[in-house]
C-alpha positions as CSV (number, residue, x, y, z in Angstrom):
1,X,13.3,25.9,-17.6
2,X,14.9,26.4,-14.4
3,X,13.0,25.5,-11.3
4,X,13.5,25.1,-7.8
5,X,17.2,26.0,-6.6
6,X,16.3,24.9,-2.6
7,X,20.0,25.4,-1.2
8,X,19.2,23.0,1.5
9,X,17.3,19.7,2.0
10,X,13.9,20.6,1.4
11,X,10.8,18.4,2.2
12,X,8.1,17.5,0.0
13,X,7.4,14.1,1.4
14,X,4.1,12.8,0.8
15,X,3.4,15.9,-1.7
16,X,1.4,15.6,-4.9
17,X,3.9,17.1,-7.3
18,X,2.4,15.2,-10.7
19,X,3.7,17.1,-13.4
20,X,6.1,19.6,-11.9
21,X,8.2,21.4,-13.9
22,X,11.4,20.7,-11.9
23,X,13.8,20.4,-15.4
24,X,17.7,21.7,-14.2
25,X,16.2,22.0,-10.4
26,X,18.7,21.9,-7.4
27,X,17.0,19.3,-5.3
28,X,20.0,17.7,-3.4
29,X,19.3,16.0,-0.5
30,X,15.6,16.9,-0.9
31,X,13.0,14.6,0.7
32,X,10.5,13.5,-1.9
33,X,9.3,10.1,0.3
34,X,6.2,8.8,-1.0
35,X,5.7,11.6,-3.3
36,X,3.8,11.8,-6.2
37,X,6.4,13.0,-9.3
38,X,3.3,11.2,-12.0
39,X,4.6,12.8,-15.2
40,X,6.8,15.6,-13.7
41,X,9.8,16.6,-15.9
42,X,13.1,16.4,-13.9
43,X,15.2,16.4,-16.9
44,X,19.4,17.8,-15.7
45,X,18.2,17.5,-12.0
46,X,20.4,17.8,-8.9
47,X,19.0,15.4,-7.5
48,X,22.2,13.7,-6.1
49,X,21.5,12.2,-2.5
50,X,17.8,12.7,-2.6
51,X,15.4,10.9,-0.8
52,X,13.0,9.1,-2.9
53,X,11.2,6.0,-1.0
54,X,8.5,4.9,-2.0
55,X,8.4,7.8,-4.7
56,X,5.5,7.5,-8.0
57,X,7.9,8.7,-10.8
58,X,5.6,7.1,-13.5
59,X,6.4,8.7,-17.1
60,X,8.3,11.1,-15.6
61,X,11.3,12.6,-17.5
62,X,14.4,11.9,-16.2
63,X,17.1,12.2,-19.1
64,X,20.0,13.2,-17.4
65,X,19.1,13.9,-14.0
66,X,22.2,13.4,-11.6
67,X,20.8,11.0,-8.8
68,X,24.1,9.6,-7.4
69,X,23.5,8.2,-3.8
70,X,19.8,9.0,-3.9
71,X,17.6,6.6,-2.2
72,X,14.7,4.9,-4.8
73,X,13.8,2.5,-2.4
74,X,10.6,0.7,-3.0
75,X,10.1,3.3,-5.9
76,X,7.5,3.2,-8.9
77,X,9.8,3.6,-12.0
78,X,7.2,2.6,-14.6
79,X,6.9,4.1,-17.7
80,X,10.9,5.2,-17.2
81,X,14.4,4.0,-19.2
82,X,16.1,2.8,-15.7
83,X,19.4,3.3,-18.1
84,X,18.8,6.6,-18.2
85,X,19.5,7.2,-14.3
86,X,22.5,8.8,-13.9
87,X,24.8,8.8,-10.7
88,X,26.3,6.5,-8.8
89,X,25.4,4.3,-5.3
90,X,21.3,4.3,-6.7
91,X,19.3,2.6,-4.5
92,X,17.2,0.7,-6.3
93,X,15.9,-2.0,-3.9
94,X,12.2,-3.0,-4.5
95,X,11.5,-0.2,-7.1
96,X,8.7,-1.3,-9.4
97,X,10.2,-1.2,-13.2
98,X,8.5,-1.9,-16.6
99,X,11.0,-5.6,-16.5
100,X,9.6,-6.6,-12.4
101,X,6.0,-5.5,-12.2
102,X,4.9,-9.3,-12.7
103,X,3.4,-12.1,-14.5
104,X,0.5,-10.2,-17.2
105,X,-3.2,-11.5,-16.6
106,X,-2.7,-13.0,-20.0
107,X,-0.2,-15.3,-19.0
108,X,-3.5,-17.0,-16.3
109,X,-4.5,-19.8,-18.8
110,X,-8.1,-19.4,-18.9
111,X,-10.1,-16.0,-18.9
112,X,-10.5,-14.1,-15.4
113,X,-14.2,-14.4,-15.8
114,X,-13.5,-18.5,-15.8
115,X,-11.3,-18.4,-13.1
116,X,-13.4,-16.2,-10.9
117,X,-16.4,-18.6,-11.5
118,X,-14.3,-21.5,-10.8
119,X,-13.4,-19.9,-7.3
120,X,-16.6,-18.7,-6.0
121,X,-17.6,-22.3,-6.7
122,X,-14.5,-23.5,-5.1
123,X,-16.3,-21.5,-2.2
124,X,-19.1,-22.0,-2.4
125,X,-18.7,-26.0,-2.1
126,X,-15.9,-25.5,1.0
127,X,-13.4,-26.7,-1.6
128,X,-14.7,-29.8,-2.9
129,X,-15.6,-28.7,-6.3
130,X,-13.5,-25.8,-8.5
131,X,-10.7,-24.4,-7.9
132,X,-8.5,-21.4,-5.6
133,X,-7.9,-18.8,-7.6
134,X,-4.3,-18.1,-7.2
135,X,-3.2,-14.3,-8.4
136,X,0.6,-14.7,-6.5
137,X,3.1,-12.2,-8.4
138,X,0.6,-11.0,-11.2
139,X,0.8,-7.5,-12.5
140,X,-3.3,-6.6,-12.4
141,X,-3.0,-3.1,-13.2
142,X,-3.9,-3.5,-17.0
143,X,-7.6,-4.6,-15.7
144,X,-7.7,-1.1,-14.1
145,X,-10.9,-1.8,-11.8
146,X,-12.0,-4.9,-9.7
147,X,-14.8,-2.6,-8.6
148,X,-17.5,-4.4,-6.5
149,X,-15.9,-7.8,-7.2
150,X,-16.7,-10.4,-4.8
151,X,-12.6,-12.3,-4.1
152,X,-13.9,-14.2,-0.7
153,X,-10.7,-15.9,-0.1
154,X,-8.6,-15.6,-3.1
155,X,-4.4,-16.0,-2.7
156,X,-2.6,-12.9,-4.2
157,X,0.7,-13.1,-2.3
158,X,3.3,-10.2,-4.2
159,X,0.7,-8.8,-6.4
160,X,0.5,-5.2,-8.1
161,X,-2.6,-3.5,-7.7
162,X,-1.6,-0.1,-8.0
163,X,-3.8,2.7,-8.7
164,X,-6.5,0.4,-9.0
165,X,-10.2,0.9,-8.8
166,X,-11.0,-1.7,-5.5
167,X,-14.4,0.2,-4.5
168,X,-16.5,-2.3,-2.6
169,X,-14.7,-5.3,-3.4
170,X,-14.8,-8.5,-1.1
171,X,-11.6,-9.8,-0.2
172,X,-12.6,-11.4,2.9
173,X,-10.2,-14.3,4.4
174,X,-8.1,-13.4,1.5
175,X,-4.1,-13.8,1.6
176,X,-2.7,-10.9,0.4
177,X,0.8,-10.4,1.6
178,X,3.4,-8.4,0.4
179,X,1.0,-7.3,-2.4
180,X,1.2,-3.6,-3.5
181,X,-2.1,-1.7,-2.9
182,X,-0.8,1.8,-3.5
183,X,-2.9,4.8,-5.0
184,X,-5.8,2.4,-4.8
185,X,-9.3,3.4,-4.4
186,X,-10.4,0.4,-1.5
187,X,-13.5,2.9,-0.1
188,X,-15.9,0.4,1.4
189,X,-14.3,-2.7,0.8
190,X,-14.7,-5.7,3.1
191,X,-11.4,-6.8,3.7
192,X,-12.6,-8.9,7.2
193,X,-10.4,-11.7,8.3
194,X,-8.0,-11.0,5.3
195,X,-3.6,-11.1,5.8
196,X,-1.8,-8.0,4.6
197,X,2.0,-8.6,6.2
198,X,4.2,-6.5,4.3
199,X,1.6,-5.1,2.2
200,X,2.0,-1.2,0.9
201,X,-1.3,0.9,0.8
202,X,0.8,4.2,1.0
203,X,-1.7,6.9,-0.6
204,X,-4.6,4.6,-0.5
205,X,-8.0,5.5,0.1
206,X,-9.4,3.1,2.5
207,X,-12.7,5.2,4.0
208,X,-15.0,3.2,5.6
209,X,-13.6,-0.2,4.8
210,X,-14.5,-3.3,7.1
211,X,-11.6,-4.7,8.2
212,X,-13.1,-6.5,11.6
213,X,-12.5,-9.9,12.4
214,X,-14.3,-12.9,11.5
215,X,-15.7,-15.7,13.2
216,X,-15.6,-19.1,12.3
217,X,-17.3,-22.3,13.9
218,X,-20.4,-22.3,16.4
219,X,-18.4,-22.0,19.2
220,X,-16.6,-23.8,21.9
221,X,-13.1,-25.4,20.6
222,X,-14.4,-25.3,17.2
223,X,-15.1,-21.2,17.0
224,X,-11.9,-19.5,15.5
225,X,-11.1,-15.7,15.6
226,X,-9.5,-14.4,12.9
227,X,-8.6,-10.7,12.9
228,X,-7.4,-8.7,9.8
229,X,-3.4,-8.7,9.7
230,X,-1.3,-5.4,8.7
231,X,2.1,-6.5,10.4
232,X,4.6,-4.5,9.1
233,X,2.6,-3.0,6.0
234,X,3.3,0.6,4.7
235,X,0.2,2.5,5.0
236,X,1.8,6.1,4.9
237,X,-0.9,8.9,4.2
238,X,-3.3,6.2,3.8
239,X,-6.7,7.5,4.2
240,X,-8.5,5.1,6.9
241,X,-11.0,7.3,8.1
242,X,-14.0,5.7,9.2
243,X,-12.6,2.3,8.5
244,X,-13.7,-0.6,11.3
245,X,-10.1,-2.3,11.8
246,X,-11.4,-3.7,15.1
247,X,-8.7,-6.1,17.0
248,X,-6.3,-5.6,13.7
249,X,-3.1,-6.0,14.1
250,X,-0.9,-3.3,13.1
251,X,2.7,-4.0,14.7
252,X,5.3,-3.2,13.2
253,X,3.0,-1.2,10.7
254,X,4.2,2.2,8.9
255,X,0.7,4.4,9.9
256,X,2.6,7.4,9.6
257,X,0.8,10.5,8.2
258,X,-2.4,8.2,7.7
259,X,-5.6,9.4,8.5
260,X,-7.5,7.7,11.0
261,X,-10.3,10.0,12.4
262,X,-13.5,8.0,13.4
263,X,-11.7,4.8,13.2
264,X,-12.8,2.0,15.0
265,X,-9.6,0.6,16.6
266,X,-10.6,-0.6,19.7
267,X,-7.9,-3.5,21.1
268,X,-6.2,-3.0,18.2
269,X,-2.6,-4.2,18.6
270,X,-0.3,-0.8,17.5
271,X,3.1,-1.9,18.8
272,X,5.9,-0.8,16.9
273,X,4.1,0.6,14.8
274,X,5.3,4.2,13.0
275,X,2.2,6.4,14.4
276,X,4.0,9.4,13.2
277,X,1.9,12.5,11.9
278,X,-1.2,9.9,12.3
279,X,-4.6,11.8,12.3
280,X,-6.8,9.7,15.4
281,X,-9.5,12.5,15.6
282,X,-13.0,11.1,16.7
283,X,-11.3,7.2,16.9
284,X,-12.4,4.4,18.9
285,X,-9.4,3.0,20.7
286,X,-10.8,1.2,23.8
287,X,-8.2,-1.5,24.4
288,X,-5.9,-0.9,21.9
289,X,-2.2,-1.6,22.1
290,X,-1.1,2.1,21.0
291,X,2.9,3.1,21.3
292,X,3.6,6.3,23.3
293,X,7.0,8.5,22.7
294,X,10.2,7.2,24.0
295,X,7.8,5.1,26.8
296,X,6.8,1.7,26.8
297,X,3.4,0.7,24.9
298,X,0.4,0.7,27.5
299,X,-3.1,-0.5,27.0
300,X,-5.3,1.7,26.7
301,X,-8.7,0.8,29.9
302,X,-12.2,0.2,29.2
303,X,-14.0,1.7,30.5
């Protein structure tokens, strides 16, 4: 059926478009960043030079759709034939296929029931009995929730997450970077102390979440402060409101679109960071390193 003819770039980015009937659609040059296309059916779409970063085409229909030159950047392309993209100059860099999403769970070994008591005893003993658990490029999707699941240092460097249930799990001191967080529901989770460089959480919801730092040691040269780490992570239209990301550090960080309204950011360090279409309604940002349009980034004074 014939659906959108939009005769000039049109922007959807960020839009929830999950099932759209956009079959034989004249979407050149269109900007779907970061949209949601779950399902949609884009069968014979012009959809040559479209923008489609960070896109979720999950199970969509795409049999003979022209993308030549369009940009699928960092895209999720599960559930798709990537042979049946049509057009030249694709960008495909970082999209998320059926053949990369990662090692499976059952590829670990030993159960993930064995391996999470052999951590939390690795913890529990400071390391001197168990052992790390070490999630580093595993596809976790097919466990679907980690709800409530107490992770206290785990290494998951390059993980998939996405569209996970996360409520209220622990992931404190955790390394996480470059892991893939989007779509997941992380309301309430204590992710204090934890490292997220290059992590995506675009679409997240992240309301309420502890992300302050933590201390370690009694003090003196002993005492260490270690804040929570989102250097250069992609949180577009993230939902952070009411998180506590005290003293995080977000340079370098995509924020744009997110929403950030009674946040606690207070000296949070913001520089370079894409502030873009950021909601900071009601936040706390005493301190805070936050960049200002085409000026230098200032402090902000306590008072």
């Amino acid at each position: 059926s014939g659906g959108y003819d939009t005769g000039q770039a049109v922007n959807f980015r960020g839009a929830d478009l999950s099932g759209a009937k956009l079959a034989g659609a004249v979407a050149s040059k269109a900007d779907f960043s970061d949209a949601k296309l779950t399902g949609a059916n884009m069968e014979k779409a012009d959809l040559r030079g479209a923008m489609l970063e960070g896109a979720d085409l999950s199970n969509a229909e795409i049999v003979g759709a022209n993308l030549g030159g369009a940009n699928l950047k960092s895209a999720i392309l599960t559930g798709i034939a990537v042979k049946d993209i049509v057009g030249e100059n694709v960008d495909l860099s970082g999209a998320i296929t059926d053949d990369n999403i990662g090692s499976s769970i059952s590829e670990l070994g030993e159960p993930l029931p064995t391996l999470i008591e052999k951590h939390r005893t690795w913890v529990e003993t400071a390391g001197e009995k168990g052992d790390q658990l070490d999630l580093s490029a595993m596809d976790l999707r097919e466990l679907g929730s980690l709800k409530g699941e107490v992770l206290t240092a785990i290494r998951a460097i390059d993980s998939k997450f996405l569209g996970m249930n996360l409520y209220k799990i622990q992931l404190q001191s955790a390394l996480l970077d470059q892991s893939d967080f989007r779509n997941c529901d992380l309301e309430e989770a204590d992710l204090r102390g934890s490292s997220f460089n290059e992590a995506n959480f675009s679409h997240a919801k992240m309301r309420g979440i502890q992300a302050n730092p933590l201390m370690f040691g009694s003090g003196g040269a002993g005492k260490r402060f270690s804040p929570c780490d989102f250097s250069f992570a992609k949180m577009r239209y993230a939902d952070l409101s009411g998180a506590q990301l005290k003293s995080a550090n977000f340079s370098g960080a995509d924020l744009s679109y997110a929403n950030l309204s009674g946040a606690d950011l207070r000296d949070a360090d913001l520089r370079d960071a894409n502030m873009t279409g950021a909601v900071l309604d009601e936040a706390q940002t005493e301190g805070a390193m936050i960049p200002k349009p085409d000026r230098p980034v200032f402090k902000i004074p306590r008072d």
